[in-house]
Structure formats: C-alpha cells, structure tokens
N, C-alpha and C positions, 0 to 999 in steps of 0.2 A: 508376165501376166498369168496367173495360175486361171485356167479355165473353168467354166462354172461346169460343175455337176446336177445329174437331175435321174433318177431320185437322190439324195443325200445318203450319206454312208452310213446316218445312224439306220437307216432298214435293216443293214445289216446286222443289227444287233438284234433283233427277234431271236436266234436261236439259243442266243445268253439267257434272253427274258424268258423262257417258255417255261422253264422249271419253278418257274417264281409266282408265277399267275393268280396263286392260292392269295400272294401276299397280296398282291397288285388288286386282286378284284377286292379283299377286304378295307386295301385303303381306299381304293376308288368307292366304294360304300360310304365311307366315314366323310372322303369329299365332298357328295354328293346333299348328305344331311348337314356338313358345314356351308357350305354353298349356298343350298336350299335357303337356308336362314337366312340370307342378307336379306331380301325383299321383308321378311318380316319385322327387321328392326326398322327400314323406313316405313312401314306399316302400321308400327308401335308409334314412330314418332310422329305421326299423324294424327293417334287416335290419343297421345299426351299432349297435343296442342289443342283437340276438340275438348277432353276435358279438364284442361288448364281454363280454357275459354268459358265453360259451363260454371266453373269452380264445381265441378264433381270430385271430391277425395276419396273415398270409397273406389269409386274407377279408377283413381289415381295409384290407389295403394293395392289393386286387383294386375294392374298393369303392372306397375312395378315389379310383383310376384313372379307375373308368367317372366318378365326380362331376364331377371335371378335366374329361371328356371332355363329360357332360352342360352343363357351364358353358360351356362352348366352344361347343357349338351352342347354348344360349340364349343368347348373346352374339349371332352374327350374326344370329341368327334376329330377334335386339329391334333391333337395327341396322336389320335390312331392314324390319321392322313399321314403325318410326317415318321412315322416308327416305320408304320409296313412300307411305304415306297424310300425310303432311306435303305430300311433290310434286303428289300429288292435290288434296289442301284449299287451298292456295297458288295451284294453276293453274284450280282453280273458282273461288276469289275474284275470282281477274286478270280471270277472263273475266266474271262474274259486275256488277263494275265498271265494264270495261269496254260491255259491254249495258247497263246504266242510262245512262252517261253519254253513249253512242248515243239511248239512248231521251230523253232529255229536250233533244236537237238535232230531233229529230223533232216536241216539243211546242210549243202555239201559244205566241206572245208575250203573251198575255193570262193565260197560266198564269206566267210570271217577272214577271209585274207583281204579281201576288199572291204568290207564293213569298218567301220568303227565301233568301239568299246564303248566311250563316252554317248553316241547316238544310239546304239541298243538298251542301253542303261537308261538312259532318259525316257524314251519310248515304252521300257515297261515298267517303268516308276511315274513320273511324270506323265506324259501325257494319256494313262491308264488312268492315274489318281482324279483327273480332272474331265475324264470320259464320266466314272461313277458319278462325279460330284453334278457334271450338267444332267445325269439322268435322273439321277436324286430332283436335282431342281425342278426338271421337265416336270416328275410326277406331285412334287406337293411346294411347287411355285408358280411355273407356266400356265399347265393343267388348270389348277385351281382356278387363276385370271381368269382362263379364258370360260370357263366356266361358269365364274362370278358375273360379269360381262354378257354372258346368253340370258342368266336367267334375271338380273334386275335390266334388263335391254323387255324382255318379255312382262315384267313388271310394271316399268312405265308403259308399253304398249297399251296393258290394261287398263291403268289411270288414265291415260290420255295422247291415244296416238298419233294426233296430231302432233303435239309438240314430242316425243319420243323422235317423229319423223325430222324435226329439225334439231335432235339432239345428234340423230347417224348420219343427218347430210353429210357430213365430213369425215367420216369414218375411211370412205375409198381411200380419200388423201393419205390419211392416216396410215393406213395401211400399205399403201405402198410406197410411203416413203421408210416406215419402220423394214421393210422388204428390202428396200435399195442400199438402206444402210444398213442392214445384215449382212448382205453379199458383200460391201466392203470392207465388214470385218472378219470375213472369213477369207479374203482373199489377202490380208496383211495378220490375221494371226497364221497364213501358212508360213509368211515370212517371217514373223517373231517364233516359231517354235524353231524352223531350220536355227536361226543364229543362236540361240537357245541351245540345241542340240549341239553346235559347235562349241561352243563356250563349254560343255560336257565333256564333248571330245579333244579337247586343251588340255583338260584338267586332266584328264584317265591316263594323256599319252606324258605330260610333266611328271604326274606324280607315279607313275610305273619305271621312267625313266629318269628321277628325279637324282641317281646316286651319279649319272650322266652327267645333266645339267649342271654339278656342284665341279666333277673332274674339269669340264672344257669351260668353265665361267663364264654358265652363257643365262648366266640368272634376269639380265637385262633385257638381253632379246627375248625371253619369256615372257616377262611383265611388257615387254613393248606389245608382242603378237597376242598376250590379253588382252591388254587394252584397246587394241582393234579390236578384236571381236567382242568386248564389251560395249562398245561404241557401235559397231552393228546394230545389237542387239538393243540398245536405248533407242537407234533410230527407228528399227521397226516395229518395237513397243511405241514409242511417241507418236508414229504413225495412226497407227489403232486409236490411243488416245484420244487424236486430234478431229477422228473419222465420230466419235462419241460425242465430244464436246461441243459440234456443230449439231450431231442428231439431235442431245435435246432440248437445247433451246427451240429447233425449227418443231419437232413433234410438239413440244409444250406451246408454242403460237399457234398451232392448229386447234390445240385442245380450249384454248381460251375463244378462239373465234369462234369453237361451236356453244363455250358457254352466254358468248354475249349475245350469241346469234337467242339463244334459249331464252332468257333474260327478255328481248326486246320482245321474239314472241309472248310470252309469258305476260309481259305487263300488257299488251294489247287485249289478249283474251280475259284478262281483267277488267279492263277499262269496257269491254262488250259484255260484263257479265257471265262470261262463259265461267269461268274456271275461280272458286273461290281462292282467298287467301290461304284457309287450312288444306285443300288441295295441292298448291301450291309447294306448299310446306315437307307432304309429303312425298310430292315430286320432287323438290329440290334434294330431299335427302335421298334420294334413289338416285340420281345425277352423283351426288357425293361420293356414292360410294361405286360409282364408275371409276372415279381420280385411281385410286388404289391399284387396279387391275389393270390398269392400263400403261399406268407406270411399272406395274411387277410384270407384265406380261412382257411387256419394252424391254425393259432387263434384262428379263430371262431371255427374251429371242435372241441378245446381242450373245451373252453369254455361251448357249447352242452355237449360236455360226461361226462364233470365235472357237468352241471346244472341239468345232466339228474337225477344223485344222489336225487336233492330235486322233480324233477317230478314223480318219484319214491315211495319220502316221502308220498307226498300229496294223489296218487290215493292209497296209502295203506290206507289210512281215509276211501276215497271213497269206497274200498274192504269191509269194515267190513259193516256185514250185520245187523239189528238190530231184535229181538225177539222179543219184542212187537211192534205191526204195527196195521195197522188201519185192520178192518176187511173186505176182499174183497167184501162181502155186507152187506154191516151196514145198522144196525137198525135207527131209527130217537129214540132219546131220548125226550120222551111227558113230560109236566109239570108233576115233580115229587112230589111224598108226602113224601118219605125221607126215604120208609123201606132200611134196608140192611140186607142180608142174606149168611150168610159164611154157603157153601153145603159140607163137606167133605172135605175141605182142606187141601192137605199136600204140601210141600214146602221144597225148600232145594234150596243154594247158588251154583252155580257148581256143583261140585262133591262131594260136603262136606255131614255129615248127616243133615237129615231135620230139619229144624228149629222150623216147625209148622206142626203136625199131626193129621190128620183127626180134623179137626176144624167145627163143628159143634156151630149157632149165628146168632140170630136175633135181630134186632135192629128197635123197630117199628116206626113209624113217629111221629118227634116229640119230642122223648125222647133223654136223655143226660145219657149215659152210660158211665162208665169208664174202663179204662184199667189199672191192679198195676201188680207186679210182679218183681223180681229181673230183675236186666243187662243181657241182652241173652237170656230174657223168650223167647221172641216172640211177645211185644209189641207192635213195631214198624213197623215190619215184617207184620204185621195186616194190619196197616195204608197204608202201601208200595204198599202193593195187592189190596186193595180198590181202589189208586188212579192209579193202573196199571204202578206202574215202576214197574214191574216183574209180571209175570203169574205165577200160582200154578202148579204143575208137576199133581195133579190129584184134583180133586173137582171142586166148581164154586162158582163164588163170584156174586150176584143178586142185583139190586136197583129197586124196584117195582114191581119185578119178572122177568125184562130183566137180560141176563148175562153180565155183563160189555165187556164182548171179543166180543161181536157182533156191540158194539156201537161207533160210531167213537172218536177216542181219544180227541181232543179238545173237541168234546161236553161234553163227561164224566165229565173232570178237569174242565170245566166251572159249572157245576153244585153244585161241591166244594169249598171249599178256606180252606188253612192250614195255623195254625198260628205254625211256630215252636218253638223251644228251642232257638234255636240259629237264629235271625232277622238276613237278608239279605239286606243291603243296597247298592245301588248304586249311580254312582256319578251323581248327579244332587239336582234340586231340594228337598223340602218336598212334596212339590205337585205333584211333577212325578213322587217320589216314590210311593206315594199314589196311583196314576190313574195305575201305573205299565202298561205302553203300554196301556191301553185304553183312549178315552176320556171321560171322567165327566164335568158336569158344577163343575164351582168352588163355588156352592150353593153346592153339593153333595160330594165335596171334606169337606169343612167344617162343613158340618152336622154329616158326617162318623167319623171329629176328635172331634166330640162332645160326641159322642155316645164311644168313646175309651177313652174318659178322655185326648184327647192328644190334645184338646184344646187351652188351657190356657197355655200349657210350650210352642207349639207353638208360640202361639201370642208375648211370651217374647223375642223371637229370635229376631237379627238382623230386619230380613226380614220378618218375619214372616213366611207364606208357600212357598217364594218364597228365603227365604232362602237357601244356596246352602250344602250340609253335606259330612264328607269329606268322603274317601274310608272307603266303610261297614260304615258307620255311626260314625266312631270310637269318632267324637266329641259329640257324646251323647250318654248318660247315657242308662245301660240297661233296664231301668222300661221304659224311653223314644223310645227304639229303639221298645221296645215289643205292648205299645201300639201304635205305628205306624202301626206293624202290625198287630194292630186286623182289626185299622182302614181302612186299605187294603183291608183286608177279608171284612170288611163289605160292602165295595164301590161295592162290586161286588153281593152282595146279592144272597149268596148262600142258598142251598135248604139245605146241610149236612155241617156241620164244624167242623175239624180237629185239636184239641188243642196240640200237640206234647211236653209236658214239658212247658208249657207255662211261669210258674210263677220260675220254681225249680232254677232260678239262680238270686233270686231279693230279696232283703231286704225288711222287713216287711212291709215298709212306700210304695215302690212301688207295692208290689204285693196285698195290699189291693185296690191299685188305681188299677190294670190290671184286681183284682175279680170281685170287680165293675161294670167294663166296660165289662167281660165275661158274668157277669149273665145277661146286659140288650141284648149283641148279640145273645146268645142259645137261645131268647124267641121264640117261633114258630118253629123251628128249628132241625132236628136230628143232634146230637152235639156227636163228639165221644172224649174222654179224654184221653189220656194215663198220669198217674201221679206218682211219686215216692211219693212225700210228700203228704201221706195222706190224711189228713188236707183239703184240697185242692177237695176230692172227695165225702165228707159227705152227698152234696146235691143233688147228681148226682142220679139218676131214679134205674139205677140198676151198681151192681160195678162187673164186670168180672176179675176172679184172674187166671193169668196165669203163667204155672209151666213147664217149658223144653216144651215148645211147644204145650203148650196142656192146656185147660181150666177147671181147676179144683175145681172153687167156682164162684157160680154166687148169685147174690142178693143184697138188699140195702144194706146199712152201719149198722143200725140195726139186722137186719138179721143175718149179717158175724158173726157181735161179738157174736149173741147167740149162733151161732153154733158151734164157737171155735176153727175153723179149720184155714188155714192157714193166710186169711185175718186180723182173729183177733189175730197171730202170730206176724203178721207186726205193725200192731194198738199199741199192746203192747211196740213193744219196740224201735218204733218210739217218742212215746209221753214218753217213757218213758226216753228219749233220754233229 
C-alpha cells in the first residue's frame, strides 16, 4: 500500500516554475477574460429568448453582433491561455530534466551499480514527459474548470440564489468523492509506472546483452520473462482503469440528481410565480455550462493524481544525496609533478568487509608502477580511490602532498585520464569521440591518433575521422576501440595515466600495436598499471603485488623473481601456461 502524502510533490515544482511567471501571469490574464465570458453567453441567451419573445429584430441582429464580437475575443483569449501555460509546462519539464540528469553525474558510482539503465531512462524520458504534460493541463484545463465553475456558481447566485443553493447541495458529495478516487489512482499509477519501468529495464539489459542471448539460446526465456512483466504491467494499468470506470458513472449520478433536484425546484417556483419562464432559460443555460467544467475539471484531477506517481519518481533521483562532493573549501590544484601517496588506507563497499587495509604507497613522479594480483585483490579499488569515485572509510590518498578530498573534483580527474579494459564509445563521430566534450584543433586530434597507432586504420575508414561508429563502437575491432582510447587519454595531456587491463583482451597482432603506443604515452609521465598478464609489466619501474587487500610484494620484475614469493608464484605459472 503506497502511503498517502500531504503536501503533494508537485510543490515541489515551484522552483522550475519561478522563471516562467512572466508566461504564467500572461496566460493567467488571457484565462481569466476567457472565463469571464461564460456568464455572458448564458446572459446573451437570456436576452435572445426575451427578444425572440418580443419579435424584436433589430435586438436580434444588435445581439448577434456583440456574440460575433464576444467569440472573437474568447478566441484569442484560449489561444493565448493554452500557448503561454504550454510554454510554461514545456520549459519546466526541459529544465526540470535537465536538473535530474545533472544530478545523477553528480551521484556516487556505487549508486549505477545498483540502479538500472532501463528505470533511469524511463524516469527522465517518460515520467518527465508526462510531468510537463499534467502541468500543461493544470494550467489551461484544470485551472480554467475550476475557474469556470466560481464564476457562472457566482452567476446564478445573482439570478437567483435560491435555486443556485440547490444547484451545490451536492457539490460536497461530489467533491469528495472526485478526492477518494484521486487517491486511488495515484496509489495504482505508483504501481503501473514501477511495472512500466521494469518492462524498460528488460529491454536495456536484453538488448545490451542481446549478442549473449543469441550464443546461450535463451531467446525463449526472454520472451517468457517479458511476457510476465508485460502482464504485470496490463494488470496494474487495468487496475487504474477499473478505479475510472466506476468514478464516473458514480460522479455522473450525482451530477443528474442535482440537476433533477434543480428541475423540480425550478418548476415549483414557477407554478408560485416566483421565477419566469425566460429566467429560467437563462438559468438553465448557466447550469449547462457547469456540465463542462466539471467533467474537464474530473479529468484533469484523475490525470494530476495519476501523473503525480511519475513526479514522485523523478524527485526520488533528486532525494539521493551523493558522498563524494566537491570540498566546501577547495584547495586550487598547482601544476603537478605526478607523486602519489596512499596514507593508511582501509576501505570497504557498504557494509561489506574491507576491500583494502591499511594501504600504505608511494608513487614518485614520473615512474610507471604496476598493479598484479588475483580477481578481488584490491586492484582496481586502488584506481577507484585515486580518481575519487569513492572515499576511503580511514586514511588519505595525496598528489604532491595535497589530499585529493580538499581538491575540487573536476580539477582532480582533469589532471588524469584512464585508459580502461573495456573502451567506451559513443554515437558519433571518430573525432568527437576523441575530443570527448572538449574542443581540440583537428591538428591535435590527429597528432594524438598518431602517437596511439590509430592512424592509419583510421584514415582507411569511410570518412576517415569524421567517420560516424555505431553504438560502443561495436563496428570496430577491440585493438581499434583501445587505441582510440589511448588516443583520448593523450588529447588531454595528462600529468598521471591510468592503464586499467589495457591490453588483456587483445590478440597478439593488436596488443603489440597498443604496447607500442603505451610506452611512447608513459614517457614523462606517472603511469599506474593494473595487469593480469604479466608479460605486460616487465618494464614497468616498480611492480606492486596485492593479496586480500593488502600489499604484500613490492619491487621490479627482477627483483620479485629472486625473492620467490608470490609474484614469482604468478610468473611461473602464467608463462608456464
């Protein structure tokens, strides 16, 4: 049972609206003279039944005129209601969007380990799109009703309050039963956007891993685990539905019992001479045009309580708070020489045991260190802390003797670039993968693919850099995706570089071309290595062996092997492999 909330979450949407106001108070003007006008058309139709009654033509054709003229300005008057509060609702969405998908660049990396793809994706396409759309409604649908609604309620009060008073005897009813079934569909569109949102995250995690599904022929069990959660999803849409389709028959009996109740007053106070026939006439047309606003006002509140589900989604993004943040007074990061210094390190995932204890490592300027060790030592977990996706639970991690948590985040990761295991492409160009958001001349784009050896397979392309590559790169070759991104790392001319498995998933022919292009990047350089394959670390200044979280051999490649301990463990039965 999702619990009710009070106030409602669209409050929280003022700070979106503030910028907009200008729009908002114009349309609201333009409302207010569309509005205005109802009472005067059953006013009109009052005074064309008085002189229909007369046979006055002249009146006839003097009325007519101002209706013409009345139509005309309810014309632009609905125009300008629905443009400005549309541009309003549209330009809060964009930005509203826009701010979540700010905010979750800002969240830790241990929060998209747990997240989904498909449920972030949905949340800022979908249930954003339909955030705009009910606000849009609120201001030139809801609004309007209820608007329409005060002032012909005010209308007939003037003609005649008596019977206006037994036009809202039933109004309370009304209204709290349009309320009851509001909350019941906000409490079942929370549960149609969740199944919703999973049926998203089916699709993201099939078709990412769709080259999978085809090797282990599990195309069946796919379509079967769809089809559940397709079948979720109809029931808790059918749900909502069903919660509709009883509201309004029941709201629509209410509305007929106040009109009968009207009706029999009405004919009394006739039959007593109170109230003429053409009175009548243009009470019942002020009654008429209640119907409208009360059914569009009905609508739109289902509409709200059901949308409120996805504004709900969104500011939950918003709620999460993230642990690594910029330091409330950051240091300036001065041209560095490239030491790094791990002070007592320990570490641990949540709640889990520590990954990395008491880590004690320096790394002087300049030098190219490696990292080896079994899956789960603590390799990467090394890298991780360096580049500040996660903070250590006790120690400190230093680059020239600053503590990286004093320094502001962007300048840190600018000072680096990581080449990982696994290359990251996006859809676009060679070239803009390359510049990755920055600009470069395209002298220093193809100087950078010189220096990575990505060259020459370049220039064989279609287009050469301006070549376009399809999702993650998948049209090219992994020796080709990896030195793309050295040639990344190096456009940016970093002080420290990050090899993360660089070579460990490449055939001979390409990981000689990627060594290559690694020994002429580390020149100058503190270069840190994490490597499974050996092979790979021979030349490296000094080689770090770490064991359950903890650094248990240090030294060159020489060195390890004389002393026989664990590096020369792996040595052996690696190449003996």
């Amino acid at each position: 049972m999702v619990a009710k909330r009070s106030p409602s979450t669209y409050y929280r949407l003022q700070p979106y609206l503030r910028p907009y106001l200008g729009q908002i108070v114009r349309g609201t003007v333009c409302m207010v003279v569309f509005i205005g006008s109802m009472p005067l058309l059953a006013h009109i139709l009052g005074e064309i039944s008085k002189a229909l009654a007369a046979g006055q033509v002249r009146q006839l054709v003097a009325i007519s005129l101002w209706t013409l003229l009345l139509f005309g300005v309810r014309g632009i008057t609905q125009y300008g209601q629905q443009v400005f509060m549309a541009a309003a609702a549209l330009a809060m969405a964009r930005d509203v969007r826009v701010a979540t998908y700010a905010h979750l660049h800002r969240l830790d990396l241990s929060y998209f380990g747990e997240a989904r793809a498909g449920d972030l994706s949905y949340r800022l396409t979908e249930d954003v799109d339909r955030l705009g759309e009910a606000i849009g409604k609120f201001f030139y649908q809801f609004l309007p009703s209820v608007l329409q609604l005060v002032f012909v309620l005010v209308y007939l009060c003037w003609l005649d309050w008596q019977m206006m008073l037994v036009v809202t005897a039933i109004a309370p009813a009304i209204g709290y039963a349009v309320a009851w079934f509001g909350q019941q569909m906000l409490e079942r569109s929370h549960r149609s956007q969740a199944r919703v949102s999973n049926l998203s995250s089916v699709l993201a995690e099939v078709f990412a891993g769709v080259r999978a599904v085809r090797a282990f022929g599990t195309e069946t069990y796919e379509i079967r685990r769809f089809r559940h959660e397709a079948e979720e999803n109809r029931q808790a849409q059918f749900a909502g539905e069903r919660i509709k389709a009883v509201q309004y028959p029941v709201v629509g009996l209410m509305e007929a019992a106040g009109i009968a109740l009207l009706l029999v007053f009405a004919g009394w106070q006739i039959g007593r001479g109170v109230l003429s026939a053409n009175e009548f006439v243009a009470f019942g047309a002020g009654v008429a045009l209640l119907i409208d606003p009360i059914v569009n006002s009905t609508n739109s509140y289902n509409e709200l309580k059901q949308t409120e589900a996805s504004c709900d989604r969104v500011f939950e993004l918003m709620a999460i708070a993230p642990t690594v943040t910029d330091p409330p007074y950051p240091v300036s990061l001065p041209p560095l020489q490239g030491q790094i210094e791990y002070r007592g390190v320990t570490f641990a995932y949540g709640d889990n045991p520590p990954v990395l204890r008491n880590i004690h490592l320096r790394v002087c300027p300049g030098e190219t260190v490696a990292l080896v060790g079994g899956s789960g030592s603590g390799k990467s977990t090394l890298v991780s802390l360096l580049l500040r996706f996660y903070d250590p639970q006790t120690g400190a991690i230093l680059l020239d003797d600053i503590d990286i948590r004093t320094v502001p985040l962007g300048d840190l990761r600018q000072a680096m670039a990581l080449v990982p295991q696994d290359t990251v492409l996006f859809a676009g160009t060679i070239a803009e993968n390359l510049a990755f958001g920055r600009t470069f001349a395209m002298a220093e784009i193809v100087e950078a693919a010189r220096i990575a050896n990505a060259y020459d397979f370049v220039m064989q392309l279609p287009e050469g850099f301006q070549t376009r590559v399809g999702e993650r790169g998948i049209n090219l070759s992994g020796g080709q995706r990896q030195r793309l991104a050295i040639a990344r790392a190096v456009l940016r001319n970093p002080k420290i570089l990050i090899l993360d498995e660089a070579t460990s998933a490449l055939d001979a022919e390409s990981e000689a071309l990627v060594q290559e292009a690694l020994h002429r990047v580390t020149v100058n350089r503190t270069t840190v290595v994490i490597a499974h394959r050996l092979a790979t670390v021979r030349r490296c200044d000094r080689i770090f062996v770490v064991e359950h979280g903890q650094i248990v051999e240090s030294g060159n490649h020489e060195e390890l092997l004389q002393q026989g301990g664990r590096y020369a463990q792996l040595c052996a039965r690696q190449f003996a492999d």
